[in-house]
VOKEKE-570645 format. One line per field, with one value per residue: x, y, z of N, C-alpha, C in turn; residue in one letter; residue number from 1. Coordinates in steps of 0.2 Angstrom, whole numbers, plus 5000, padded with zeros to 4 digits. Example, Ala and Ser with C-alpha at 12.3 -4.5 7.8 and 13.67 -1.06 7.14 Angstrom:
<rs>
n_xx	c(5066; 5064)
n_yy	c(4972; 4989)
n_zz	c(5039; 5035)
ca_xx	c(5062; 5068)
ca_yy	c(4978; 4995)
ca_zz	c(5039; 5036)
c_xx	c(5066; 5064)
c_yy	c(4984; 5000)
c_zz	c(5039; 5039)
type	c(a; s)
seq	c(1; 2)
</rs>
This chain:
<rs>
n_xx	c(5004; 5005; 5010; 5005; 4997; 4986; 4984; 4976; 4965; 4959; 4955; 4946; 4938; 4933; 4925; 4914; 4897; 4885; 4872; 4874; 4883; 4895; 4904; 4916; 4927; 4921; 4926; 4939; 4941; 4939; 4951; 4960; 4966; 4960; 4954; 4953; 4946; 4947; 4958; 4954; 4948; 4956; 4963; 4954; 4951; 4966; 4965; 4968; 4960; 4956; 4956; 4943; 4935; 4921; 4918; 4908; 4900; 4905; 4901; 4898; 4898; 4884; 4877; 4878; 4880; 4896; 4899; 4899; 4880; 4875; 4886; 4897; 4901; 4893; 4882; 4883; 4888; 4875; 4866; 4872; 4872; 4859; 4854; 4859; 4850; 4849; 4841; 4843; 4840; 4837; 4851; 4856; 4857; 4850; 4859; 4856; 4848; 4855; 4867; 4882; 4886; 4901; 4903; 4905; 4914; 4921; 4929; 4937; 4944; 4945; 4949; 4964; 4973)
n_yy	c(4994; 5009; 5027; 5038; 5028; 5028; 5043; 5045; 5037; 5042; 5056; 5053; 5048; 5058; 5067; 5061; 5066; 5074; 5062; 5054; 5038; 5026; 5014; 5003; 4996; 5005; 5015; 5011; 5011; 5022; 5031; 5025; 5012; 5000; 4984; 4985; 4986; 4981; 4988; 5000; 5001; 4998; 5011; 5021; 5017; 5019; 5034; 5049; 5058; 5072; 5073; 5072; 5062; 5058; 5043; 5037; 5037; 5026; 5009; 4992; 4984; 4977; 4987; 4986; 4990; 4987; 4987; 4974; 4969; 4981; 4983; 4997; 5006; 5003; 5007; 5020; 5024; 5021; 5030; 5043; 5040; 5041; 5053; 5061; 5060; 5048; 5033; 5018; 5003; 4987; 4987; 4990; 5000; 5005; 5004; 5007; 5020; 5028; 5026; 5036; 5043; 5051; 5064; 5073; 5084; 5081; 5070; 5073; 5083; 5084; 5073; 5068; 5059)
n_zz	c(5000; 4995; 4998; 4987; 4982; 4994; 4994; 4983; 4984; 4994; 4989; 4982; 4989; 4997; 4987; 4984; 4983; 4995; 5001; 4992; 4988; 4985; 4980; 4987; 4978; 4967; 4971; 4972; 4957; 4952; 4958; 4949; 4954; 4949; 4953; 4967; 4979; 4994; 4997; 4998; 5008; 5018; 5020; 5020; 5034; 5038; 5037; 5044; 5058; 5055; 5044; 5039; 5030; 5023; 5025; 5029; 5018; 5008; 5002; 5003; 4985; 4983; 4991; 5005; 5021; 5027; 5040; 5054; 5057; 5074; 5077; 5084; 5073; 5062; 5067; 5068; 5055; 5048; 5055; 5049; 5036; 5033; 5040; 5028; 5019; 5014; 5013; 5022; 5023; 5032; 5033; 5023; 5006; 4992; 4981; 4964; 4968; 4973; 4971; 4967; 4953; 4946; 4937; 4919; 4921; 4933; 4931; 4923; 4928; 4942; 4946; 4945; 4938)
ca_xx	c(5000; 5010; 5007; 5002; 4987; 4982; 4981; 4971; 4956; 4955; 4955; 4941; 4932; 4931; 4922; 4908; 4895; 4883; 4866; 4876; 4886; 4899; 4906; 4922; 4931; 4920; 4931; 4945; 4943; 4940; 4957; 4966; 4967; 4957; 4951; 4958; 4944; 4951; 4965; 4951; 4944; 4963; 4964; 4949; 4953; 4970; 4963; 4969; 4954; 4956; 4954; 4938; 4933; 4916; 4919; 4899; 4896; 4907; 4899; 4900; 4894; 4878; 4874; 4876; 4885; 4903; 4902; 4892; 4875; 4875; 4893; 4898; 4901; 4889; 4876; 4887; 4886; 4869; 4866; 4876; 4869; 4852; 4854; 4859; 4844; 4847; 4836; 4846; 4835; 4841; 4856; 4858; 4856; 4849; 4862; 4854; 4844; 4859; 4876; 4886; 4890; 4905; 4899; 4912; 4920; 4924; 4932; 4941; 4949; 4945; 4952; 4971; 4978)
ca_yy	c(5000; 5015; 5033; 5039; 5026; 5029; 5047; 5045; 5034; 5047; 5062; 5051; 5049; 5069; 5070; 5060; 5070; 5073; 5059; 5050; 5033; 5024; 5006; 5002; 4995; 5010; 5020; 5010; 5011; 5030; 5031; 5022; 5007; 4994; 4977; 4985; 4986; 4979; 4994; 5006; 4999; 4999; 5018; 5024; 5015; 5021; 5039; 5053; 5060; 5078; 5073; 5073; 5059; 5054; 5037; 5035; 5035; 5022; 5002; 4987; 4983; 4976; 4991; 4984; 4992; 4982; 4984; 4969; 4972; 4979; 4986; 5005; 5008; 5002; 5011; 5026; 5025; 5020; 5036; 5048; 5041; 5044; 5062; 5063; 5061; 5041; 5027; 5013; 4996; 4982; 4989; 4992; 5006; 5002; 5008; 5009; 5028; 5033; 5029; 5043; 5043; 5059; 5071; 5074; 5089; 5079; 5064; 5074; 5087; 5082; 5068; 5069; 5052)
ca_zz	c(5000; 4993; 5000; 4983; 4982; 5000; 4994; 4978; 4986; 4999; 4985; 4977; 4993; 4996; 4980; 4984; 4987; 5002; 4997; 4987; 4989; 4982; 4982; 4987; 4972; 4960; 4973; 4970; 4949; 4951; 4959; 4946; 4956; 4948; 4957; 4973; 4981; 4999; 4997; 4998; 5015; 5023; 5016; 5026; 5041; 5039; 5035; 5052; 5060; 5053; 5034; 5039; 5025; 5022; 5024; 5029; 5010; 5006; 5004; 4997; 4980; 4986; 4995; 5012; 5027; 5029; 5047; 5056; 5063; 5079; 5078; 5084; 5067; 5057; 5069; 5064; 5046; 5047; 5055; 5047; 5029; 5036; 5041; 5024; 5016; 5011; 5013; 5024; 5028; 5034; 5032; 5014; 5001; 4985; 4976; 4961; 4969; 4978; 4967; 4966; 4946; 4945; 4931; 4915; 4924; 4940; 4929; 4916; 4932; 4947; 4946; 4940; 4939)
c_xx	c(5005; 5005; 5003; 4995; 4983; 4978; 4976; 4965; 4954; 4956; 4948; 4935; 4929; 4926; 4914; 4903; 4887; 4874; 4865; 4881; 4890; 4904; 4914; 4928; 4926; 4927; 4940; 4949; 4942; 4947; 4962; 4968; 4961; 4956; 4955; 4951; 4943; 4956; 4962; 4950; 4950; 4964; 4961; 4950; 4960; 4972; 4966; 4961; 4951; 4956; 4948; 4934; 4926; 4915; 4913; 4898; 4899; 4905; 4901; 4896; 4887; 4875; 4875; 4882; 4890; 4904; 4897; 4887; 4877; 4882; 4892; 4898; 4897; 4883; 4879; 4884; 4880; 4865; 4868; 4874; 4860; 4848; 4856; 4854; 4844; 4846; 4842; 4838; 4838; 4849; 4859; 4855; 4854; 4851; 4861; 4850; 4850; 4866; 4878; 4889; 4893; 4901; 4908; 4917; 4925; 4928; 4937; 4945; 4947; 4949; 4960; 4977; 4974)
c_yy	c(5006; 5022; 5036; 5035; 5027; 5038; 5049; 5042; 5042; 5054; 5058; 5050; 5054; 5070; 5068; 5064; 5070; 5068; 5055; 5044; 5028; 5017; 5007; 5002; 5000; 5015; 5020; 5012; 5017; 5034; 5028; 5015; 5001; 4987; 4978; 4988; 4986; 4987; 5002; 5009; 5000; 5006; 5022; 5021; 5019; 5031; 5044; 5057; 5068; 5078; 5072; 5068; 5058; 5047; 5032; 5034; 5029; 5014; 4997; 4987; 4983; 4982; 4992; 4987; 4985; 4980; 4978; 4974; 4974; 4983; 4994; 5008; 5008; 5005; 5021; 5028; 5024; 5028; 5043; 5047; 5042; 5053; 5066; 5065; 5051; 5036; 5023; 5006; 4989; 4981; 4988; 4998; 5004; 5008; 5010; 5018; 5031; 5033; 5034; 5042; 5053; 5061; 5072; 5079; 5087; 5073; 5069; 5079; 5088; 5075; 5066; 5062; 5047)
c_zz	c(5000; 4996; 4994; 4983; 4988; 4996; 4988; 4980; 4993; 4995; 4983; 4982; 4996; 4991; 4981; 4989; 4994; 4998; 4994; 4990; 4984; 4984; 4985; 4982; 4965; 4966; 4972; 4961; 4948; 4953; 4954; 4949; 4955; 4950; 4964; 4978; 4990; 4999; 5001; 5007; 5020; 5020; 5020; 5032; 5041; 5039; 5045; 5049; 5054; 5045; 5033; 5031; 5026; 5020; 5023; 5021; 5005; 5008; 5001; 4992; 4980; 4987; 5003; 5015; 5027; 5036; 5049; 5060; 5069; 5081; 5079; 5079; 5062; 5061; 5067; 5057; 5045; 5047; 5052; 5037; 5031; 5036; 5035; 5019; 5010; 5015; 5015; 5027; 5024; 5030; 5026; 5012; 4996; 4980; 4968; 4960; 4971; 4976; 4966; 4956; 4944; 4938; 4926; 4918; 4929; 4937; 4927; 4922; 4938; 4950; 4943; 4939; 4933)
type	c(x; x; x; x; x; x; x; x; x; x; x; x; x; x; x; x; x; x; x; x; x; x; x; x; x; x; x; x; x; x; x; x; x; x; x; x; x; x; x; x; x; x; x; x; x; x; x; x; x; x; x; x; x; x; x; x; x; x; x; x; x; x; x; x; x; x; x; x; x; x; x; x; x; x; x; x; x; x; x; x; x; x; x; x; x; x; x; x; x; x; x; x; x; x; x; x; x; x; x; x; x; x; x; x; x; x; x; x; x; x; x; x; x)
seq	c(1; 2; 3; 4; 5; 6; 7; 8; 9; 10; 11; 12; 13; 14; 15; 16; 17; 18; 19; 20; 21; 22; 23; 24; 25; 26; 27; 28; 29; 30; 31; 32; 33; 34; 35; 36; 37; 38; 39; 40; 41; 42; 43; 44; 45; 46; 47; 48; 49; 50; 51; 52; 53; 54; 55; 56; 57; 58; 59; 60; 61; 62; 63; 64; 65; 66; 67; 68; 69; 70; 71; 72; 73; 74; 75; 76; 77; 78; 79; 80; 81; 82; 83; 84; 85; 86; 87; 88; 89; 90; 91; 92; 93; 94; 95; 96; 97; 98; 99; 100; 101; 102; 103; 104; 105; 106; 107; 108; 109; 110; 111; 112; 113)
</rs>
């Protein structure tokens, strides 16, 4: 796990914005890291406090919260995508309403890698 890729998942996870959610591994192939989805997840966990990430918008594929039921975290992120204005039940998102799909400006310069 190179500094570089740490810092590209977390430039990629700044972007997403407030309502919206994004998979893991899209977050990894928006960074330039391609089936690195795992990379993402040690990225944000490895994140310091004051980068203020929006981690909460970040799931699996599926939809589903990462953390297990039940866990500090995942009553976390349940709440915190809640107060955003997305639909969590049983502990999923139906990514189909809530994926974040970047906009051409946000691919073509926002994203420099």
């Amino acid at each position: 796990m190179t500094t570089q890729s740490i810092q590209r998942i977390w430039q990629v996870a700044k972007l997403i914005p407030i309502g919206k959610v994004a998979s893991y591994g899209q977050v990894a192939d928006l960074a330039g890291l391609p089936g690195r989805a795992r990379l993402t997840s040690k990225a944000l966990g490895a994140a310091p406090l004051e980068l203020q990430l929006p981690w909460h918008r970040i799931l699996r594929s599926s939809g589903h919260i990462a953390f297990p039921k039940g866990h500090e975290n995942a009553t976390l992120q349940h709440s915190l995508l809640t107060e955003e204005g997305v639909v969590v039940r049983s502990m999923r998102v139906d990514m189909n309403l809530y994926r974040w799909q970047p906009d051409l400006n946000t691919l073509l310069y926002q994203l420099d890698f």
